[in-house]
C-alpha positions in Angstrom: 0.0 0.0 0.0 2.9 2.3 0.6 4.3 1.9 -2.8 1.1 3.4 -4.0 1.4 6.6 -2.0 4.4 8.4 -3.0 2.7 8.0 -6.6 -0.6 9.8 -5.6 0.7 12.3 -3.5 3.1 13.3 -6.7 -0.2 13.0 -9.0 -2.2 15.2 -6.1 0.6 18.0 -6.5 0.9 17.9 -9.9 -3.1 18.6 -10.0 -2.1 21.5 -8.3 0.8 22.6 -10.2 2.1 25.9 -9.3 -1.1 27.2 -7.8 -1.7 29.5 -4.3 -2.1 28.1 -1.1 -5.5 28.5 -1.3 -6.1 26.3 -4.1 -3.7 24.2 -2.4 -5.5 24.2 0.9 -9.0 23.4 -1.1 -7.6 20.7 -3.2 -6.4 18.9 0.5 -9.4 19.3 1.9 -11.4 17.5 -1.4 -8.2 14.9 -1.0 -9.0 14.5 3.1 -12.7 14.2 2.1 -12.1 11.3 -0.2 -10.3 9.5 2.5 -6.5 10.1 1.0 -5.3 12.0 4.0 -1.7 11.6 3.0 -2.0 13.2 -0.3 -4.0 16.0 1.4 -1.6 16.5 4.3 1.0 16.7 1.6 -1.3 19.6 -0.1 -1.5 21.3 3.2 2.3 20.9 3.5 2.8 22.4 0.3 0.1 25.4 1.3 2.0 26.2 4.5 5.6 26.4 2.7 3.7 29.4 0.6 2.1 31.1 3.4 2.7 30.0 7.0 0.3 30.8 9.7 -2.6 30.0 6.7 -5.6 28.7 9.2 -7.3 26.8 7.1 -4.6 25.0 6.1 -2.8 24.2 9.7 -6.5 23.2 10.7 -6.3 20.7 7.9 -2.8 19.4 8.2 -3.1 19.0 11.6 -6.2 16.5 11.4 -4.6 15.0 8.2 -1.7 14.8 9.3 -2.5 13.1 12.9 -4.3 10.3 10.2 -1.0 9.6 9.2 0.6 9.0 12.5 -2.5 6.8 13.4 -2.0 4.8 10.2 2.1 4.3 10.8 0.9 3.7 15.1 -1.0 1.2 13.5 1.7 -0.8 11.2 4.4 -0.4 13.9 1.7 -2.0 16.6 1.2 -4.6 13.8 5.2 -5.2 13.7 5.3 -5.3 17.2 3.2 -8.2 17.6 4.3 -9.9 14.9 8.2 -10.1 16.6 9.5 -7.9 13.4 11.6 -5.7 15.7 13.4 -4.0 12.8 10.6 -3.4 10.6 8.8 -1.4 14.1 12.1 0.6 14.7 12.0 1.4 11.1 8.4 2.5 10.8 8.7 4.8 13.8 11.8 6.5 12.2 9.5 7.2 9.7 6.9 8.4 12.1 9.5 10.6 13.5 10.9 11.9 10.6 7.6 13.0 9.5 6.5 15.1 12.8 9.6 16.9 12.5 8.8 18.3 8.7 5.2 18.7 10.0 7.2 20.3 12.7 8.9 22.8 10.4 6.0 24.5 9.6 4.6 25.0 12.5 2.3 22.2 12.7 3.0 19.4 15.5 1.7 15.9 15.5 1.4 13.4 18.3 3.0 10.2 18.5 1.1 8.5 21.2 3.4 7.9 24.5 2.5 4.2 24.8 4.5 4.0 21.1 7.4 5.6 22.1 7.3 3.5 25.4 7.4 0.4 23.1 9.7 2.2 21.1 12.2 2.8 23.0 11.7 -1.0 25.0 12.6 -2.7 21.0 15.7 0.0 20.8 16.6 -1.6 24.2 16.7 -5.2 23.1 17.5 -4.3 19.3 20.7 -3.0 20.9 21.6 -5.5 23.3 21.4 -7.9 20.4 23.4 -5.8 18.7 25.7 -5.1 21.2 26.5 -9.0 21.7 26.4 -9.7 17.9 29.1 -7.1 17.5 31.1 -8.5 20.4 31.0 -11.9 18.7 32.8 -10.5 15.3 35.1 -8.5 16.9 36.0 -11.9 18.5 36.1 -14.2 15.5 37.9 -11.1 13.9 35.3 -10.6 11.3 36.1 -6.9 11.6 34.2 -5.8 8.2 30.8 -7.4 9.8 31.8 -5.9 13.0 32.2 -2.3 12.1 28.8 -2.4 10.0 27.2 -4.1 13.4 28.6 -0.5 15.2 27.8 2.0 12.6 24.0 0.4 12.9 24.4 0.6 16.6 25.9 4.7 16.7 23.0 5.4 14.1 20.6 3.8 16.8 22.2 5.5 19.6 25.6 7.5 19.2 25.7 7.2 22.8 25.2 3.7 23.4 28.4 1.9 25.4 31.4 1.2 23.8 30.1 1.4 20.2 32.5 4.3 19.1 35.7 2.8 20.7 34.9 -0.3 18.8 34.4 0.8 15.5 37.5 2.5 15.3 39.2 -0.6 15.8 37.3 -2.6 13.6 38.1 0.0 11.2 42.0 0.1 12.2 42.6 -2.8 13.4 42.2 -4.9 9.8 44.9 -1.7 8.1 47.1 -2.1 11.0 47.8 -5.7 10.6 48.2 -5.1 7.0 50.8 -2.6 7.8 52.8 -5.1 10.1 52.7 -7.7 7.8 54.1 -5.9 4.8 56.5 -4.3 7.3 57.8 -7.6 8.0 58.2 -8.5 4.6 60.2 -4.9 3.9 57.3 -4.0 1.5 57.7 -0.3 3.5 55.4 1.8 0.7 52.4 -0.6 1.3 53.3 -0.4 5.0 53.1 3.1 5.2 49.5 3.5 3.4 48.2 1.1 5.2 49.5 2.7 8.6 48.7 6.0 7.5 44.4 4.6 6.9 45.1 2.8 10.3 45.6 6.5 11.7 43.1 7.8 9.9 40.7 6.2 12.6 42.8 6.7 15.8 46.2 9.4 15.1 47.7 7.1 17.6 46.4 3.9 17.2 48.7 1.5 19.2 52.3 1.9 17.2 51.4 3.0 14.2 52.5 6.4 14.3 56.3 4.8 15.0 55.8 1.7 12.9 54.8 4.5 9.9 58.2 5.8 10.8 60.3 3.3 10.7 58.8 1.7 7.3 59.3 5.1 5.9 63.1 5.7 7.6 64.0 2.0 6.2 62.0 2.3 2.5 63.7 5.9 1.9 65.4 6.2 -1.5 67.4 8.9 -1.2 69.2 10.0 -4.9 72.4 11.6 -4.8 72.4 14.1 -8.2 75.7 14.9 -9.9 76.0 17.6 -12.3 74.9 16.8 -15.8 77.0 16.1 -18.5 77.2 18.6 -21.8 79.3 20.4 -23.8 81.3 23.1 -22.7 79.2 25.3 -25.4 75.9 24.2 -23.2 77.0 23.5 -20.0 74.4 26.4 -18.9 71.9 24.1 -20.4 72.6 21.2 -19.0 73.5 22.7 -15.7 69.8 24.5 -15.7 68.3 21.0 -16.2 69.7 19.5 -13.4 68.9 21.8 -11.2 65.2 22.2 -12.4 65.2 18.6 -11.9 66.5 18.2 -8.7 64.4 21.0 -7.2 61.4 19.1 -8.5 62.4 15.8 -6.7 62.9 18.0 -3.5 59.2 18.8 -3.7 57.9 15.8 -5.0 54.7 14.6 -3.2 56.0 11.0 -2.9 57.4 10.5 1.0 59.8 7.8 0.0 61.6 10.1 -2.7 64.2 12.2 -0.6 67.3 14.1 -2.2 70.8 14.1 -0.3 72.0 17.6 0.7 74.5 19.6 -1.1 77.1 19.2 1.3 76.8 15.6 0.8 76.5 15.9 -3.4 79.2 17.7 -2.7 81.5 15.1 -1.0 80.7 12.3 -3.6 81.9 14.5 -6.4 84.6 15.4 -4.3 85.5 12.0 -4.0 85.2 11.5 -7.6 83.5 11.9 -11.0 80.3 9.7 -11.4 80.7 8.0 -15.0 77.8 7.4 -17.2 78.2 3.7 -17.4 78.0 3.2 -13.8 80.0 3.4 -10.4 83.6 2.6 -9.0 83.7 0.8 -5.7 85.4 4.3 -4.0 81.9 5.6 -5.6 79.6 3.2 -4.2 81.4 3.7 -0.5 80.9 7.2 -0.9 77.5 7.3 -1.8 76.7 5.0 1.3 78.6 7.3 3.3 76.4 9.9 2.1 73.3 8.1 2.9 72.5 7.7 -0.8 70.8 4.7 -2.3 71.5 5.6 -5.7 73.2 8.5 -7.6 71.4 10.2 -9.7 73.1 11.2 -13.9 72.0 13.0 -16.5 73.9 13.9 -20.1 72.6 16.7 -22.7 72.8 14.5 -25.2 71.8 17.5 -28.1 71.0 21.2 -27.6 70.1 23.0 -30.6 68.9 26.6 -31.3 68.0 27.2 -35.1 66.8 31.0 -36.0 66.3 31.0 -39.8 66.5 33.0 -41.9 64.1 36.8 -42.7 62.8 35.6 -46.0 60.5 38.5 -47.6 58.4 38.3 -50.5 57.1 41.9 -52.3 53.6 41.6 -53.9 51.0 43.1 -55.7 48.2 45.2 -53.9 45.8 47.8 -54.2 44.9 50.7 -52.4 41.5 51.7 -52.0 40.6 55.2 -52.5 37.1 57.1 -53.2 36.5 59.9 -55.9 34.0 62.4 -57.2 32.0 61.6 -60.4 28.7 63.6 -61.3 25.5 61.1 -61.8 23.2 61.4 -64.6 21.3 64.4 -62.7 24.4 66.3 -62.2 24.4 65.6 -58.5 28.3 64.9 -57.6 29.1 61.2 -55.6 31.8 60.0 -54.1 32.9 55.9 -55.4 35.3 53.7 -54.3 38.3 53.5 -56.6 41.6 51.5 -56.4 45.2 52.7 -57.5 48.4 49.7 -57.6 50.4 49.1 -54.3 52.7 46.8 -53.3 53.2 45.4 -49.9 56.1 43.2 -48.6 55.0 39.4 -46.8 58.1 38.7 -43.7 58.4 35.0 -42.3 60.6 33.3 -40.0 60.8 30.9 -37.9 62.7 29.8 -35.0 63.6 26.2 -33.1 64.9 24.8 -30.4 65.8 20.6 -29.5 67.0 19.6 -26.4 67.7 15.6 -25.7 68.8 14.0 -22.5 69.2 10.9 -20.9 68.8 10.0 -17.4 70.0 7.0 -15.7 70.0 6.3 -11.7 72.5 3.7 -10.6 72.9 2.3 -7.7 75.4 2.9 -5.0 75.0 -1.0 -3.5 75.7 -2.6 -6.8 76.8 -0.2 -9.3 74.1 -1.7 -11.4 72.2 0.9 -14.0 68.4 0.7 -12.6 66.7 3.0 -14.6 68.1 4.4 -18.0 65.7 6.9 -20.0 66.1 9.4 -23.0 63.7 12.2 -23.2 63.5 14.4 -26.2 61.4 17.9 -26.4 61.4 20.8 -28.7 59.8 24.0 -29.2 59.4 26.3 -32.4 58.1 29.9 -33.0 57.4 31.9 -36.4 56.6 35.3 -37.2 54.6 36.2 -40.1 53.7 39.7 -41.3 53.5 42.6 -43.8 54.4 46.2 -44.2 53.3 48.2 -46.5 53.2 52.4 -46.7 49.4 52.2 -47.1 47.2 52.0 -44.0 45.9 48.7 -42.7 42.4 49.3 -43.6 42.9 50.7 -47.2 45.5 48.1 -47.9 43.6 44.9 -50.6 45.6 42.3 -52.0 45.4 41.2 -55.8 44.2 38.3 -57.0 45.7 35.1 -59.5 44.2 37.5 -62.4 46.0 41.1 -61.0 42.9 42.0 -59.7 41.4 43.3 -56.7 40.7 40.4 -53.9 38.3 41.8 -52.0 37.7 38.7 -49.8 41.8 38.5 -48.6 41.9 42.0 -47.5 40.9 41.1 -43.8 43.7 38.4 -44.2 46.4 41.1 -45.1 44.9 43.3 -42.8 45.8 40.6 -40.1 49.4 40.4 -41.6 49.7 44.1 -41.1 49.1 44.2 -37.6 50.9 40.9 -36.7 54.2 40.3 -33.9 57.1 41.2 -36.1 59.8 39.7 -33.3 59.8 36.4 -32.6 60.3 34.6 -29.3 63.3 35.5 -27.2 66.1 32.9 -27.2 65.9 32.9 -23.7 62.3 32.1 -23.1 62.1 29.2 -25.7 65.4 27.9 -23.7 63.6 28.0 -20.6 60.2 26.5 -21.7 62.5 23.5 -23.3 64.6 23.0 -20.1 61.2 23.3 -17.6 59.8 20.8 -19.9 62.8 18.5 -20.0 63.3 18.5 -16.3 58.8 17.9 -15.6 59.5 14.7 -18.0 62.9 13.6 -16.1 61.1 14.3 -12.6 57.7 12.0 -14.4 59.9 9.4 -15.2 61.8 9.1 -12.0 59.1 9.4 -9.8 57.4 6.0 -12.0 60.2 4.8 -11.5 60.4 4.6 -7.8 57.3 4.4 -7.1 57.1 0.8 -8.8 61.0 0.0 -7.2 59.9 1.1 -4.2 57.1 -1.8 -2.6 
């Protein structure tokens, strides 16, 4: 029967469609006459949204509305006797849910005191049971069951015992254990995020907090980075790349990236030049002195700036003019006319390459473990015209010599174009940034699936 109402009272409104509360409050009151006393309390509602303190309408919701109470009073006395505990708790949710919108508009209902003394006698045993059920899966460690068992139980009664405590550790406890066990098996990253939710419950759930620690003291990779190889003609690029790079790993997101100071950097080139095949057994002692798991190389492999050259191209235009002619009558007009021009078309175009490789080797083994070549280039071109004749007067000529009228907004364009093009400087930069975002990408993909 329920399934039916929801239906009718959206039928009812739509009846009523955008009316006043009057016709609102009449419409409920033919509904309430007809027996549908849900719809028409719904009308009355509705009526009292528009225009509270409407008399005729709290009159009517107020009798219509106590109908509906009596009608839920008498499916939760129905549940009741029947032993369906649930289905009574859930019905006089409903119940209460619905005096507390009748509620907002000024209108309260009555749930007779003997319900809410049977009411609140189920929530009693409903949350014993619960209670005890709850108990039992927190025993046989069934902690997903267990923590659904205490949400029900806080949405019941936040209050109730224990229930908070409880959740949070059937909530931790599960990414706690998963934390120690992966711990124990040096898989530190999935140690760490599984801490870290463990924490997310309780910010000092038993150990985590030092356990979270240690997993990310031990799983640390910390990259020692040597200045880049290059020419001696772009050792500015090379040397701008390694430091866009390395300032990018210092504020990399990932916990378990960390970068070795300068002073250390420092003493490991000190020690010695880090080839780009690998490391020297004096290397890999340094680096371990230096607390670094791996060092860090890069080479410029190619740097190249190409400006070509101005190229200019004189053609064949017309400038518009007007002039005076007499009409038939007499009567002197002025027309448009067009005398030969010429205007000059300027192009060039400027590029830049810049290719890298990176490689991280490791200071345990002198073994290459990553090795990648990254390529990126950028390219700028100026195209425009110059001519003595103004923008707007300025029309080029056609395959035939004649006038083009369509292409004058095109060479009017030209006119007014950038006439320099890109500074060296800035398309070095942009080249470099994006050189070094693609070498910090590809280390941190890297690590992220060396480090477990």
């Amino acid at each position: 029967m329920r399934n039916l109402i929801l239906p009718l009272i959206s039928m009812a409104l739509l009846a009523a469609g955008c009316t006043g509360p009057k016709a609102l409050t009449k419409r409920g009151m033919e509904l309430q006459n007809a027996g549908m006393v849900k719809q028409a309390a719904e009308l009355y509602y509705q009526a009292l949204r528009k225009k509270p303190q409407h008399v005729d309408a709290m009159v009517g919701l107020r009798t219509a509305g106590q109908g509906v109470i009596d009608t839920w009073v008498a499916d939760f006395q129905k549940a009741s006797m029947d032993g369906r505990r649930s289905d009574a708790l859930g019905l006089y949710d409903e119940m209460s849910a619905y005096t507390r919108r009748m509620a907002g508009v000024n209108v309260d209902l009555i749930i007779p005191s003997a319900i809410v003394k049977d009411y609140e006698d189920h929530l009693d045993e409903h949350l014993i049971e619960l209670n005890d059920q709850g108990h039992e899966q927190m025993n046989s460690e069934d902690f997903e069951a267990a923590a659904a068992t205490w949400k029900e139980i806080i949405h019941l009664d936040p209050e109730y015992g224990d229930a908070q405590a409880l959740l949070i550790i059937a909530q931790a406890e599960p990414q706690y254990r998963a934390g120690t066990a992966a711990l124990e098996t040096q898989r530190y990253r999935a140690a760490y995020d599984a801490l870290g939710r463990a924490l997310a419950f309780d910010n000092d759930y038993k150990d985590a907090v030092d356990l979270r620690g240690s997993a990310l003291k031990d799983g640390r990779f910390n990259l020692a980075i040597l200045n880049f190889d290059g020419s001696s003609r772009d050792r500015d690029v090379a040397l701008d790349l390694r430091s866009n790079i390395q300032n990018g790993l210092l504020q990399t997101s990932d916990p378990f990236i960390g970068v070795v100071d300068r002073t250390q950097r420092e003493e490991i080139m000190a020690e010695q030049e880090l080839s780009i095949s690998g490391l020297s057994d004096e290397q890999v002692e340094v680096g371990e002195i230096a607390g670094a798991r791996a060092i860090l190389t890069g080479s410029l492999l190619m740097y190249t700036m190409e400006t070509g050259s101005p190229r200019r191209v004189t053609r064949q235009g017309f400038r518009k003019y007007f002039r005076e002619v007499k009409d038939d009558e007499g009567n002197i007009k002025k027309v448009a006319a067009y005398k030969a021009a010429q205007y000059t078309v300027h192009a060039q175009e400027r590029s830049v390459i810049l290719k890298y490789e990176l490689k991280v080797v490791s200071t345990e083994t002198s073994e290459v473990l990553f090795s990648q070549v990254e390529e990126v280039s950028t390219s700028d071109n100026v195209e425009f015209a110059t001519s003595q004749v103004p923008a707007g007067s300025l029309y080029p000529a056609n395959a035939q010599g004649e006038v083009n009228r369509s292409g004058q907004r095109r060479l009017s364009q030209l006119l007014k174009a950038p006439r320099e093009l890109r500074a060296e400087s800035a398309m070095r930069q942009q080249v470099v940034q994006e050189a070094a975002t693609r070498g910090i990408r590809d280390i941190e993909r890297f690590l992220a699936s060396h480090i477990e």
